[in-house]
C-alpha positions in Angstrom: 75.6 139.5 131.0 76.4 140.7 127.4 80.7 140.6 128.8 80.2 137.1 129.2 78.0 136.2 126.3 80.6 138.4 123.9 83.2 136.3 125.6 81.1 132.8 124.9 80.8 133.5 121.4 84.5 134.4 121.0 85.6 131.2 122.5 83.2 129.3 120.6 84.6 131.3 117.1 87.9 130.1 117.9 86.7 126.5 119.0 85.0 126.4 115.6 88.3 127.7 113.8 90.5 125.7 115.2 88.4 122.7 114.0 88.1 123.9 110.7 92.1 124.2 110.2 92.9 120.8 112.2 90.3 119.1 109.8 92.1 121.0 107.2 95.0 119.6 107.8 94.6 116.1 108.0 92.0 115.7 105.3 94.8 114.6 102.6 95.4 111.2 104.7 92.0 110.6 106.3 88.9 109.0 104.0 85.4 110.6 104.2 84.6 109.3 107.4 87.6 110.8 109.1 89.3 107.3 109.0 92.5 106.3 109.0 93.2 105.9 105.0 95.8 104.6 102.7 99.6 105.7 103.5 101.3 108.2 101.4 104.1 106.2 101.5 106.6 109.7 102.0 109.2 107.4 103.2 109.5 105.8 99.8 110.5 109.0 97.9 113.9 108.8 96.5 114.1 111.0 93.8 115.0 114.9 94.3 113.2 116.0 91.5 109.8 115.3 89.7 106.1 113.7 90.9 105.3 111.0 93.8 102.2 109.7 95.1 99.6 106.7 94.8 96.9 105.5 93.0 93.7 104.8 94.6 90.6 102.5 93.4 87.2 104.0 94.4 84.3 101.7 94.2 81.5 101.9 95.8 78.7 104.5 97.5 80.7 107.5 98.8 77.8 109.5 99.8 76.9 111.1 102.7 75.4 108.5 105.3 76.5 105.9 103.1 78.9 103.1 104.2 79.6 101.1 101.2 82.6 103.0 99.8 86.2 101.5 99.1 89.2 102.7 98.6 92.3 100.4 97.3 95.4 101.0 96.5 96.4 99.8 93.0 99.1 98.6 90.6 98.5 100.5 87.6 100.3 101.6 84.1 100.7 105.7 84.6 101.7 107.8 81.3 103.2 111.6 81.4 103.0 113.4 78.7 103.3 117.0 77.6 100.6 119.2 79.5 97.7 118.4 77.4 94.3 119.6 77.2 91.3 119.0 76.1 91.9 119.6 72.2 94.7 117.1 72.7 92.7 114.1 73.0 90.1 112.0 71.8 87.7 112.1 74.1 85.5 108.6 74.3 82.8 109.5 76.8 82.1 112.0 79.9 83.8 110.4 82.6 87.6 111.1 81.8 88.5 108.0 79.2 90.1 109.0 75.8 91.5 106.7 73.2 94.3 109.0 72.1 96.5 112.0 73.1 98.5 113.6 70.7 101.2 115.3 73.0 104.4 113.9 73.4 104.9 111.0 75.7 107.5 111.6 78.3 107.3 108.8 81.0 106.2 105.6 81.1 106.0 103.9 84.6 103.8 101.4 87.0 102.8 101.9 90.4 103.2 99.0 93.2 101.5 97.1 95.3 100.7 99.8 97.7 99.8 101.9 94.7 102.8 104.0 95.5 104.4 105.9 92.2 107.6 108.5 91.5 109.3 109.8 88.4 112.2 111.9 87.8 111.3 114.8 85.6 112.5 117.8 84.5 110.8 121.2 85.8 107.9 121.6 83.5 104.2 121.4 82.9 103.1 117.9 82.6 99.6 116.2 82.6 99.4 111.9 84.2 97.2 109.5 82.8 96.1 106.1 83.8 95.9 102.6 81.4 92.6 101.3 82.3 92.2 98.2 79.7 92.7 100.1 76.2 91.9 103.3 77.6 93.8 106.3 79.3 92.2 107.6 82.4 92.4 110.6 83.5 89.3 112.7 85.9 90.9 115.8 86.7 90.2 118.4 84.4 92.3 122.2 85.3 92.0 125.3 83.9 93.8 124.6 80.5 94.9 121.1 81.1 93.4 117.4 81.7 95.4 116.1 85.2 97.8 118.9 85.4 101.2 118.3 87.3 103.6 121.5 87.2 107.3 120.2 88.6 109.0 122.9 90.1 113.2 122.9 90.2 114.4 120.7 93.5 111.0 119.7 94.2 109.2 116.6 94.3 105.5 117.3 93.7 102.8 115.4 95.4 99.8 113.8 93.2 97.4 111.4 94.3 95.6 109.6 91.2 91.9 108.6 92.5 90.2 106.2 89.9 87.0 107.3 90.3 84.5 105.9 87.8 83.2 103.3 90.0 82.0 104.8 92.3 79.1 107.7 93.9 80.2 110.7 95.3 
């Protein structure tokens, strides 16, 4: 009896594990439900160097149990500057708007209609902000920087932009 409960709870360890890593692994393309969400749009890279992604629109109730959340892809003006942090800007409430940022501008570009981005740049450390009205937006807050983006040499780095300030999560 205890051979063939030791071997029940190894199978269901590894059942559990392998779960774990295949919801791992999709969770980049799948919404909160496990959904099928918006494409990454990979076959759109062209560049051989700098940042791709897209820029999502979250609006809506996002928590558990809820289902009133929505996620659209958006056209939007995106801004990289020098990797800037928190003493770089001027901050104009809690949830990630500033008015200004004092680091040097180093791309100006706009997303299409799928919300799909990319930008040549040099290796570096970089932070992305988005125009929302008069306002930069920017809701990811690093260790020493506000939306870090580190480009590495022959690399295109991969950064989804989630506008978040819409919605409940």
């Amino acid at each position: 009896m205890t051979v063939i409960f030791k071997l029940y709870s190894n199978v269901l360890f590894l059942v559990v594990l392998f779960s774990v890593i295949t919801i791992s692994a999709v969770s980049s393309e799948t919404n909160y439900k496990g959904r099928s969400m918006i494409p990454l749009n990979r076959e759109k890279v062209t560049i051989q160097q700098g940042v791709a992604g897209i820029v999502r629109f979250w609006e809506g109730n996002f928590m558990p149990g809820a289902k009133l959340g929505q996620i659209t892809p958006v056209i939007r003006n995106l801004y990289i500057y020098e990797k800037t942090s928190s003493d770089d800007v001027e901050e104009v409430d809690r949830g990630g708007f500033y008015s200004n940022i004092s680091t040097n501008l180093v791309a100006e570009l706009k997303s299409d209609n799928s919300g799909f981005y990319q930008q040549e740049l040099p290796p570096g450390k970089y932070s992305i902000f988005v125009k929302e009205n008069d306002l930069f937006y920017g809701n990811l807050i690093g260790v020493d920087s506000i939306m870090p983006l580190e480009i590495d040499e022959n690399s295109v780095a991969t950064m989804n932009i989630d506008i978040t300030y819409k919605s409940v999560s």
